[in-house]
Backbone as a chain_set.jsonl record, in Angstrom:
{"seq": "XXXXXXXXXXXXXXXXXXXXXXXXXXXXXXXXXXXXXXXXXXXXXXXXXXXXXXXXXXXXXXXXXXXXXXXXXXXXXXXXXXXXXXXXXXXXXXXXXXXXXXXXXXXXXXXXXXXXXXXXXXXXXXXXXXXXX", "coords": {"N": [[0.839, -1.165, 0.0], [0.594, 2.017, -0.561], [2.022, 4.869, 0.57], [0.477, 7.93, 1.782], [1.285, 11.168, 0.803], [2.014, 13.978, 2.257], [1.442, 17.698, 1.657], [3.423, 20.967, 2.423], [1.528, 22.2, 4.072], [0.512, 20.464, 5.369], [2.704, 19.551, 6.924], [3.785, 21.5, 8.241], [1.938, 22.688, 9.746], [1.609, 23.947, 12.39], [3.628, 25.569, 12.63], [2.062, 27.886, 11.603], [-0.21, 27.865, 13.011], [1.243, 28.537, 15.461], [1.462, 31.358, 14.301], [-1.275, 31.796, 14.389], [-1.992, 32.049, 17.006], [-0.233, 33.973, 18.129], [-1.185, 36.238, 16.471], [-3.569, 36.13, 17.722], [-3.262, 36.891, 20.544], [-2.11, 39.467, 20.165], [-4.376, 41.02, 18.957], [-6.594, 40.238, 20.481], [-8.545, 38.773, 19.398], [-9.816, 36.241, 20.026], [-10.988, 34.523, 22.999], [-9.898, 33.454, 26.073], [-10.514, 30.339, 26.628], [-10.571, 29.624, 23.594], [-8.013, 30.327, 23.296], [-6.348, 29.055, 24.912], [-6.974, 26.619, 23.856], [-6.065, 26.163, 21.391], [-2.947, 27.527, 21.96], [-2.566, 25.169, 23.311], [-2.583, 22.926, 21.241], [-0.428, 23.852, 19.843], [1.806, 23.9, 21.286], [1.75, 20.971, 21.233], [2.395, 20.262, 18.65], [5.025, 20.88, 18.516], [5.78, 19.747, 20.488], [5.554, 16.877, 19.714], [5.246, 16.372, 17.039], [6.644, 18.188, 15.244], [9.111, 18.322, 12.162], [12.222, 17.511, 12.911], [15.639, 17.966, 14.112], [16.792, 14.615, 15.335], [18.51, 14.458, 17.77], [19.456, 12.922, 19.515], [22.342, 11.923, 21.658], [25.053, 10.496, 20.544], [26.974, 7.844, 20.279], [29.685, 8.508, 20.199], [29.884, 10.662, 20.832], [28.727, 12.993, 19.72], [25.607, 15.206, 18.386], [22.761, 13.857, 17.411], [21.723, 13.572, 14.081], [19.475, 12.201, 12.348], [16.551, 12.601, 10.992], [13.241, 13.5, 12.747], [9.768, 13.036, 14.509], [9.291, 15.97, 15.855], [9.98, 17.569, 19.122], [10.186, 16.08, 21.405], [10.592, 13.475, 20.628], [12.746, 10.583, 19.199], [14.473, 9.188, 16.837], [14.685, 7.229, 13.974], [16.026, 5.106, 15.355], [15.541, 2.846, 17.85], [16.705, 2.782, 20.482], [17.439, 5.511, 20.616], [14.948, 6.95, 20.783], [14.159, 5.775, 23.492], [15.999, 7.446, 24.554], [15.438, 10.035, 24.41], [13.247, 10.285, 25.597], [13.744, 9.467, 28.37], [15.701, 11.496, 29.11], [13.604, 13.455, 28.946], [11.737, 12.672, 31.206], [13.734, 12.182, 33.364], [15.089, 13.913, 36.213], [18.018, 15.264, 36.545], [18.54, 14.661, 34.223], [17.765, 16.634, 32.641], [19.698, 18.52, 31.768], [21.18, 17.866, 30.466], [19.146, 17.39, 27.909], [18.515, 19.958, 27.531], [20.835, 20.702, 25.854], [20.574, 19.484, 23.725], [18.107, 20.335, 22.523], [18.912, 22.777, 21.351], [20.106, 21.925, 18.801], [20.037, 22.467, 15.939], [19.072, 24.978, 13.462], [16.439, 24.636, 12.811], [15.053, 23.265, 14.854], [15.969, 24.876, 17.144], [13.841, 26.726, 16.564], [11.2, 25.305, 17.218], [11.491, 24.757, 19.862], [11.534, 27.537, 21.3], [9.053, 28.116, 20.055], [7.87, 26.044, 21.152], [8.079, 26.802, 23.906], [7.076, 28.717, 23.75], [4.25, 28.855, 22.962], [3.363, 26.945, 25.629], [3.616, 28.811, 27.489], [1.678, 30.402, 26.827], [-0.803, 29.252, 26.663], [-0.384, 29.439, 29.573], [-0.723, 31.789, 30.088], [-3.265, 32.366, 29.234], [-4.783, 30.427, 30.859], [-4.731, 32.047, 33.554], [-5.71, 34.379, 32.644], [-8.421, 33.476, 32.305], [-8.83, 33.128, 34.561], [-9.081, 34.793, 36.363], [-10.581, 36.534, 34.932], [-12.828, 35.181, 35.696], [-13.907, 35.919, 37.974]], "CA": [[0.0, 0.0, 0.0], [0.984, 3.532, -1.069], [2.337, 5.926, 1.542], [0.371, 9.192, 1.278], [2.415, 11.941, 0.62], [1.059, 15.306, 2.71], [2.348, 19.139, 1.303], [3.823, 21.718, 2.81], [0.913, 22.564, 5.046], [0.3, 18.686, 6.185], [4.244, 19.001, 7.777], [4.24, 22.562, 8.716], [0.672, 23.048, 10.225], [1.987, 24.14, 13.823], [3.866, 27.006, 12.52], [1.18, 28.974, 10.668], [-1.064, 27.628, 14.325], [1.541, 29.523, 16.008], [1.238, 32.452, 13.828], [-2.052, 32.314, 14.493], [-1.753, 32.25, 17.972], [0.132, 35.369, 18.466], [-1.747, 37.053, 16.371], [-4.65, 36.456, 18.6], [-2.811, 37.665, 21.1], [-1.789, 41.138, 19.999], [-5.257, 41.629, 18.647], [-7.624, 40.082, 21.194], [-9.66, 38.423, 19.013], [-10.358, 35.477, 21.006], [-11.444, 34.451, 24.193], [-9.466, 32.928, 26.991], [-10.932, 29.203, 26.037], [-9.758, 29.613, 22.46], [-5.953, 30.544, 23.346], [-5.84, 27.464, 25.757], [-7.024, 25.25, 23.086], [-4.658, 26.972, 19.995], [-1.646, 27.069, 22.187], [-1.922, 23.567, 23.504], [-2.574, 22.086, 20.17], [0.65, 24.412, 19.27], [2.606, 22.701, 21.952], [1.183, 19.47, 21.354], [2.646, 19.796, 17.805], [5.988, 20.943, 18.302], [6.722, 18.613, 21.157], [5.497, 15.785, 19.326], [4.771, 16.625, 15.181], [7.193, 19.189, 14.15], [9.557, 18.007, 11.418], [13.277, 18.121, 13.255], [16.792, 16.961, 13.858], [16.783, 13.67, 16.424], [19.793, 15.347, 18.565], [19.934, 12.491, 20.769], [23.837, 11.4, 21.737], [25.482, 9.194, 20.057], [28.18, 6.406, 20.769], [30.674, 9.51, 19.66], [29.479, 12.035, 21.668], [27.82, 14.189, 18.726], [24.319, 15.087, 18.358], [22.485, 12.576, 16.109], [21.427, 14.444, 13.165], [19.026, 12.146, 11.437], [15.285, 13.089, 10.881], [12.51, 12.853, 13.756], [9.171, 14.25, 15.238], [8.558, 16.35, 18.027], [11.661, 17.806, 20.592], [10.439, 14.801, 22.539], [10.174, 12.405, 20.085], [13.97, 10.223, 18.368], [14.613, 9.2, 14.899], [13.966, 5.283, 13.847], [16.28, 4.352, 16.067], [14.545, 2.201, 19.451], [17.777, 3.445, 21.72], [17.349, 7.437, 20.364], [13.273, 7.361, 21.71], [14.022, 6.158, 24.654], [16.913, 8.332, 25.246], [15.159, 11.362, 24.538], [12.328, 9.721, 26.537], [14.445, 9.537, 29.625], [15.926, 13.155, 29.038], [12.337, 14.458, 29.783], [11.53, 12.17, 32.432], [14.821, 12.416, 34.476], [15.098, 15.508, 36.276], [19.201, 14.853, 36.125], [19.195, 14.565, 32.547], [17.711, 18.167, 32.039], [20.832, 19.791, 31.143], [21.642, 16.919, 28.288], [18.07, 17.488, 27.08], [18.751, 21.098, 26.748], [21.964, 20.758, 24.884], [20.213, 18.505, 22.31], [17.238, 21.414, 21.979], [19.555, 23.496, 20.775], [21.611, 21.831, 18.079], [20.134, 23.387, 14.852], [18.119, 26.558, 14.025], [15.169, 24.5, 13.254], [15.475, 23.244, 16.314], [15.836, 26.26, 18.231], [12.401, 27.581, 16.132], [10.436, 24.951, 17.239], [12.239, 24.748, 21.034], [11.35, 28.568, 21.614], [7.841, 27.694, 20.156], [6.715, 25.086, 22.235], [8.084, 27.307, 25.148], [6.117, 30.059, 23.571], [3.059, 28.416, 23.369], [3.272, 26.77, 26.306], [3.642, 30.443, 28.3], [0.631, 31.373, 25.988], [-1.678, 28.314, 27.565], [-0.235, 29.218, 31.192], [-1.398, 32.737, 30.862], [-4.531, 31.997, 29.021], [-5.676, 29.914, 31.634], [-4.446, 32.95, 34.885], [-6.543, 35.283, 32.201], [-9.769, 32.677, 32.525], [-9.629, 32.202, 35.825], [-8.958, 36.223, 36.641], [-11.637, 36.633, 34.457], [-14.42, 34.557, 36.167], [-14.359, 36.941, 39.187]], "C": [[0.891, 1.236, 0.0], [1.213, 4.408, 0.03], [1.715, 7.238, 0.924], [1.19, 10.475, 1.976], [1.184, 13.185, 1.682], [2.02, 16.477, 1.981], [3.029, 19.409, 2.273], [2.533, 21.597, 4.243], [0.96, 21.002, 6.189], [1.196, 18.72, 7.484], [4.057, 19.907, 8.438], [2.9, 23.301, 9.341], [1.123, 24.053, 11.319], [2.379, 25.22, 13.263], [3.161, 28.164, 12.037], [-0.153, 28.75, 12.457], [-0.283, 28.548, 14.993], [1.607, 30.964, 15.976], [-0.252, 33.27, 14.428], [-2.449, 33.137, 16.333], [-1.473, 33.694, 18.711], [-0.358, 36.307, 17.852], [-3.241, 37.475, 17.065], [-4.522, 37.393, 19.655], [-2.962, 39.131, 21.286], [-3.248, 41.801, 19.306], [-6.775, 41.204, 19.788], [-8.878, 39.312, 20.916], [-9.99, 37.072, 19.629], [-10.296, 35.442, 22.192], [-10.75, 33.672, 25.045], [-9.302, 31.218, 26.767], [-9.857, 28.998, 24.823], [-8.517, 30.021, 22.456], [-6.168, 29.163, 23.819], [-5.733, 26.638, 24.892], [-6.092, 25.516, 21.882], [-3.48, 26.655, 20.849], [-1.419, 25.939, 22.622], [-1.774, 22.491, 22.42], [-1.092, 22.643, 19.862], [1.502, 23.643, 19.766], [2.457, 21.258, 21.795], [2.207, 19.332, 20.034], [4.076, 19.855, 17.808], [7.066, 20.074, 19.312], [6.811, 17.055, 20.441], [5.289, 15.212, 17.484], [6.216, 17.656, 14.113], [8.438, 18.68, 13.677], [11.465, 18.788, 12.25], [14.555, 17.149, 13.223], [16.424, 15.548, 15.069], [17.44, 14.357, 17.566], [19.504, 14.469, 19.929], [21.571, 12.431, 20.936], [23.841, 10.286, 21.313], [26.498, 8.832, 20.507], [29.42, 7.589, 20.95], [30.493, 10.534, 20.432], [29.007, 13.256, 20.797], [26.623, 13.955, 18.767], [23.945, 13.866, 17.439], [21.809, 13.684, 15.226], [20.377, 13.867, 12.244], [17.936, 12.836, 11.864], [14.491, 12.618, 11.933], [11.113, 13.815, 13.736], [9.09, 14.43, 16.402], [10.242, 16.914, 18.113], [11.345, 16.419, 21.171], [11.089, 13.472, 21.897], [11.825, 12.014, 19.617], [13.438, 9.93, 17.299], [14.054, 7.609, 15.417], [14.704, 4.218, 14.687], [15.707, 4.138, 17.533], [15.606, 3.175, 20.265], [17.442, 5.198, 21.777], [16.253, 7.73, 21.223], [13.341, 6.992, 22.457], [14.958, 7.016, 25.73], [16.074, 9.38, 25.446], [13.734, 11.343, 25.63], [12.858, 10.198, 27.731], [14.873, 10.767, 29.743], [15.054, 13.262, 29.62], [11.858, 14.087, 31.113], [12.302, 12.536, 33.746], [15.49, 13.827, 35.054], [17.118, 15.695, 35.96], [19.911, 15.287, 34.978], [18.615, 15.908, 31.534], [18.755, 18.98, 31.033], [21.245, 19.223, 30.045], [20.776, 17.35, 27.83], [17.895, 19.03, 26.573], [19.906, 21.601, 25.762], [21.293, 20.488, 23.807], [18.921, 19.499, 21.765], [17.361, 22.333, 21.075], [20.474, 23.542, 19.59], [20.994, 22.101, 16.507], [19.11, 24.652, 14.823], [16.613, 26.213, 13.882], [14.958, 23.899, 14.369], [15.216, 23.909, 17.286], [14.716, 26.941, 17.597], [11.8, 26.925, 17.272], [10.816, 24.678, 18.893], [11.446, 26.5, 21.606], [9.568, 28.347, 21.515], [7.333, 27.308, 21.505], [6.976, 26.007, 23.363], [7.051, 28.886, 25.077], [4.416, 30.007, 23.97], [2.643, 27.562, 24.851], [3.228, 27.743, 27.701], [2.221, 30.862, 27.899], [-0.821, 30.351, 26.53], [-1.623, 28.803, 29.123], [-1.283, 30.493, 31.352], [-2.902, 32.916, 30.077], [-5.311, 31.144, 29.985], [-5.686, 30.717, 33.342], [-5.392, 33.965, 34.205], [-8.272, 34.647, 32.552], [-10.24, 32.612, 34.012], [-10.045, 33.745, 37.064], [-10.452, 36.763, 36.07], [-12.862, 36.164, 35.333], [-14.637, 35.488, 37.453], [-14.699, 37.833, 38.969]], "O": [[1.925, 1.255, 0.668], [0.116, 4.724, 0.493], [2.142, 7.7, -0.134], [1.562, 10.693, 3.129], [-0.046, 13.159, 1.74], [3.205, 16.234, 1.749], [3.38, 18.539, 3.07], [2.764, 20.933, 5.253], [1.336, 20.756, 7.335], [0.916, 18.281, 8.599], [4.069, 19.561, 9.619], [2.906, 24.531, 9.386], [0.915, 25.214, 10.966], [1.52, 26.102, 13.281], [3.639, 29.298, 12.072], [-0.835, 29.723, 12.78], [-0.91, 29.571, 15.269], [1.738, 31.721, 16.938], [-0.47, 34.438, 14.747], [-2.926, 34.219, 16.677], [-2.159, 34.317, 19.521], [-0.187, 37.412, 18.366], [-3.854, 38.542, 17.036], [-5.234, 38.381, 19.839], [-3.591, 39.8, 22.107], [-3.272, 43.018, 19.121], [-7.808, 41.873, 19.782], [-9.863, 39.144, 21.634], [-11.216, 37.134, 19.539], [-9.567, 36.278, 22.727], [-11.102, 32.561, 24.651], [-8.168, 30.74, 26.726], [-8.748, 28.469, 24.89], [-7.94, 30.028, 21.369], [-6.144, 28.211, 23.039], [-4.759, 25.888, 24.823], [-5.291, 24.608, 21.657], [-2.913, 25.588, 20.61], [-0.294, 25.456, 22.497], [-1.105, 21.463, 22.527], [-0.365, 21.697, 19.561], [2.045, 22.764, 19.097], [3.219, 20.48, 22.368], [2.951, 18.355, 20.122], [4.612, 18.962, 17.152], [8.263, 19.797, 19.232], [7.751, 16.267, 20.534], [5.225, 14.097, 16.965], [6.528, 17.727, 12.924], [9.192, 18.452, 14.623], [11.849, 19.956, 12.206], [14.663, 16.061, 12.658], [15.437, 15.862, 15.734], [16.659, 14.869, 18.369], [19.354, 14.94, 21.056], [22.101, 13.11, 20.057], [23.086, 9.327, 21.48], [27.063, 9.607, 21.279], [30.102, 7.468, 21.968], [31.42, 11.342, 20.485], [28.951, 14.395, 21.26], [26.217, 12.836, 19.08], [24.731, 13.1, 16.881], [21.369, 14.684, 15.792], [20.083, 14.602, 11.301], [18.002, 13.583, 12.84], [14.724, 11.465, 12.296], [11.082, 14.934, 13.225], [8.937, 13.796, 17.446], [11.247, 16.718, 17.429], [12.283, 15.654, 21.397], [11.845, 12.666, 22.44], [12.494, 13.047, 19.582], [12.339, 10.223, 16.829], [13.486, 7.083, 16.374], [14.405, 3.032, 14.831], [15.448, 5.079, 18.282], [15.236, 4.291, 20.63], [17.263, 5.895, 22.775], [16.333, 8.498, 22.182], [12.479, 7.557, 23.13], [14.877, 7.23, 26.939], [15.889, 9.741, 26.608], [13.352, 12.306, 26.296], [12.487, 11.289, 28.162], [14.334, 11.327, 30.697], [15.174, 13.236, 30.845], [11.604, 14.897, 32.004], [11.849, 12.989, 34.797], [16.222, 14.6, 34.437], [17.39, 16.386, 34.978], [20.976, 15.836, 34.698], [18.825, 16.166, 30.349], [18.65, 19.696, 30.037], [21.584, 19.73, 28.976], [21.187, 18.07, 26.92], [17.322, 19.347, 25.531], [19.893, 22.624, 25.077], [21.391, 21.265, 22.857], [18.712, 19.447, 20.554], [16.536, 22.738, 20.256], [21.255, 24.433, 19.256], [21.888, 21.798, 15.717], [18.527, 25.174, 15.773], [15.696, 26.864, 14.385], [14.27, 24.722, 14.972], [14.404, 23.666, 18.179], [14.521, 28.012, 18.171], [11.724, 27.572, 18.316], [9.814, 24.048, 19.23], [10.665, 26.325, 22.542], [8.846, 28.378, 22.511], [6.742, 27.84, 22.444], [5.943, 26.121, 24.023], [6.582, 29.685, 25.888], [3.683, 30.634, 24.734], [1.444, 27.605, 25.124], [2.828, 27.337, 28.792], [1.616, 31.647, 28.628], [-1.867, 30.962, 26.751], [-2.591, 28.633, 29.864], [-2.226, 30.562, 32.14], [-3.634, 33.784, 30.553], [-6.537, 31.173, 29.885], [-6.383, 30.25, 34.243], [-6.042, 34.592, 35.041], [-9.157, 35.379, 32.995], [-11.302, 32.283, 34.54], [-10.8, 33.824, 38.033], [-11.284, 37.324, 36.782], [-13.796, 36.931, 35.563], [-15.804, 35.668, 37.802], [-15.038, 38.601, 39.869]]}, "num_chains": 1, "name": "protein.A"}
């Protein structure tokens, strides 16, 4: 059976979501609700969807460079996903897991993202709850 192919948008959804995001933001046009649910889908995609390097460690001590999704997520190798697995889990292994965040510039887009959107959920839900009083 035929692998279907997706475009541009298919891969790169999350970033035009984050666009949208901040432009809600700076204009107001939605409601408290609708950020929460935009920026967590945003985060949802860039921890686990967005088209990046692997950058677990390898045997060598260099990043790994093949293809993966997500920051959380490794490449096809079993050992890579549960490295990067354990990274997030292990409070310890923080400071590896932020080396490996950082090792190209898409990378560091989609790294700033998720921390963007994930700021953009926190205070969408201190605006909701400020709000109800």
């Amino acid at each position: 059976m035929a692998r279907k192919r997706s475009g541009a948008l298919g891969k790169y959804w999350g970033y035009l979501l984050f666009v949208i995001v901040i432009t809600a933001w700076l204009t107001q046009a939605l409601g408290p609700v609708g950020l929460i649910a935009l920026s967590a889908l945003t985060a949802l995609f860039f921890l686990f969807r967005a088209p990046v390097w692997c950058g677990a460690v390898t045997r060598e001590g260099d990043f790994c460079r093949k293809n993966a999704r997500g920051l959380l997520m490794g490449c096809s190798y079993q050992q890579h996903k549960w490295q990067k697995l354990k990274l997030a889990v292990v409070p310890p292994k923080w400071r590896q897991l932020n080396k490996g965040l950082w090792v190209g510039p898409e990378k560091s887009v989609a790294t700033i993202a998720a921390l963007g959107s994930g700021l953009s959920a926190v205070a969408a839900v201190i605006t909701l709850i400020f709000k109800l009083d």
